[in-house]
C-alpha positions as CSV (number, residue, x, y, z in Angstrom):
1,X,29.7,3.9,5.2
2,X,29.1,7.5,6.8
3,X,26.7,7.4,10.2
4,X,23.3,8.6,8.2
5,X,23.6,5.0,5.8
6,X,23.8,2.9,9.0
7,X,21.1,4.5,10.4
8,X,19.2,4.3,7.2
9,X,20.1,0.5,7.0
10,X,19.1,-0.1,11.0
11,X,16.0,1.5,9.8
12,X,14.9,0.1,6.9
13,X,15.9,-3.5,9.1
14,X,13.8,-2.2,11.7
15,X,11.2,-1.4,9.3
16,X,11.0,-5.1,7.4
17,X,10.7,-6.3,10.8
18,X,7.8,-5.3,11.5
19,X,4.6,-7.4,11.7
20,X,2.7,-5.2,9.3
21,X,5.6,-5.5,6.7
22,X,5.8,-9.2,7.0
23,X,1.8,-9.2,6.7
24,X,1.9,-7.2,3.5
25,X,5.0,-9.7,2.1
26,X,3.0,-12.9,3.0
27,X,-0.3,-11.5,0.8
28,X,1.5,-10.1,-1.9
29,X,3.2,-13.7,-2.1
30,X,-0.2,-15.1,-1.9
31,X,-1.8,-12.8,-5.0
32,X,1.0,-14.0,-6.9
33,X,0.7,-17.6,-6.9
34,X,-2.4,-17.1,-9.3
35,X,-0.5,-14.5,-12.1
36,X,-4.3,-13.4,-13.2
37,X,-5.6,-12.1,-10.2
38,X,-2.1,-10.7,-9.3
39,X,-3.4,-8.7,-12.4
40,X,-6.6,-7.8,-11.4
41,X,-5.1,-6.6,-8.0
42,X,-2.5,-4.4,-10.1
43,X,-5.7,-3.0,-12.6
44,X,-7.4,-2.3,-9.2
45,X,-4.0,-0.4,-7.9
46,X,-3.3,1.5,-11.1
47,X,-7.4,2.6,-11.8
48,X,-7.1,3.8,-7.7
49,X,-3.9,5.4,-8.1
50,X,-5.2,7.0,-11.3
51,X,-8.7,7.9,-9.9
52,X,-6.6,9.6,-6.8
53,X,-4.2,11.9,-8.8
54,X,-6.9,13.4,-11.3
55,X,-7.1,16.9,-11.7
56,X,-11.2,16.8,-11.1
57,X,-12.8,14.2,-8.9
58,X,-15.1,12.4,-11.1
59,X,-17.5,10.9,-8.8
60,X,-19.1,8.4,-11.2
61,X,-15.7,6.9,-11.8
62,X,-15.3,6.6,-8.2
63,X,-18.6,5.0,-7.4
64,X,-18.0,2.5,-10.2
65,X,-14.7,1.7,-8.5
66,X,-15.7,1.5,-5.4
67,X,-18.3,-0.6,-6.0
68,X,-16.3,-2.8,-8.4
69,X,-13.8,-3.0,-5.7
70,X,-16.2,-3.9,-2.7
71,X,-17.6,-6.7,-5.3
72,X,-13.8,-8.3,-5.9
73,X,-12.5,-8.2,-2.3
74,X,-16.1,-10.2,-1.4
75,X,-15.1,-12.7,-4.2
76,X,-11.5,-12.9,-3.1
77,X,-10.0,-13.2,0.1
78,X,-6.7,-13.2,-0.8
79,X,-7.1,-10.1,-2.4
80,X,-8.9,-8.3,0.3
81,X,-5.8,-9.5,2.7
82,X,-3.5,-8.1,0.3
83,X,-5.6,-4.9,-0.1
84,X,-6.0,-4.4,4.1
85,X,-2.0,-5.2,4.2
86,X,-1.1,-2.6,2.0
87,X,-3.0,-0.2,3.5
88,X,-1.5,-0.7,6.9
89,X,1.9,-0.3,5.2
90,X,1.2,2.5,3.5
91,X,0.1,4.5,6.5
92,X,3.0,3.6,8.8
93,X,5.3,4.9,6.2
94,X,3.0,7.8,5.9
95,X,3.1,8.5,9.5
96,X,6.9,7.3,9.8
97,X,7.0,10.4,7.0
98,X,5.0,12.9,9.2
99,X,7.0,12.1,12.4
100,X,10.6,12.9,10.4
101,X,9.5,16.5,8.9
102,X,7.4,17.6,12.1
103,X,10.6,16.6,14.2
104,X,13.1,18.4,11.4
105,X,11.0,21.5,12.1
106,X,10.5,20.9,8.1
107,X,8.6,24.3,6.6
């Protein structure tokens, strides 16, 4: 194993250490104890993801989301804890991203 694959290892380690990692890995077991709202979480994820990526905003489609969205996480708390861990996750390894290109003088 060359130097950058241990350092790639000690970092992913580091990275599954961390208490927003474990918080995301304790909800997402939650959500999956009950296999149908595991898939209304994933519907939520894939519409979201979906909705993001489109060419043209469609702002109706959003507002139904949303609001579809803000209605589920109300009605499930297991859910919403799975929805705010994500999140979290997802923007450390966003800024986990930004702090390796600005520091590789990336262009």
């Amino acid at each position: 194993m060359d130097r950058m694959d241990e350092a790639l290892d000690s970092f992913i380690a580091a990275l599954k250490g961390t208490d927003i990692y474990h918080e995301y890995r304790r909800t997402l077991e939650e959500v999956k104890k009950d296999p149908s709202l595991k898939l209304r979480v994933d519907d939520f994820r894939k519409r979201n993801y979906n909705l993001q990526k489109s060419e043209e905003i469609d702002l109706a489609e959003y507002e139904k989301l949303r609001s579809e969205m803000v209605t589920f996480r109300s009605e499930e708390p297991a859910a919403d804890a799975f929805f705010d861990a994500e999140l979290a996750l997802c923007r450390l390894v966003q800024n986990l991203t930004y702090s390796i290109t600005e520091s590789l003088d990336f262009e």
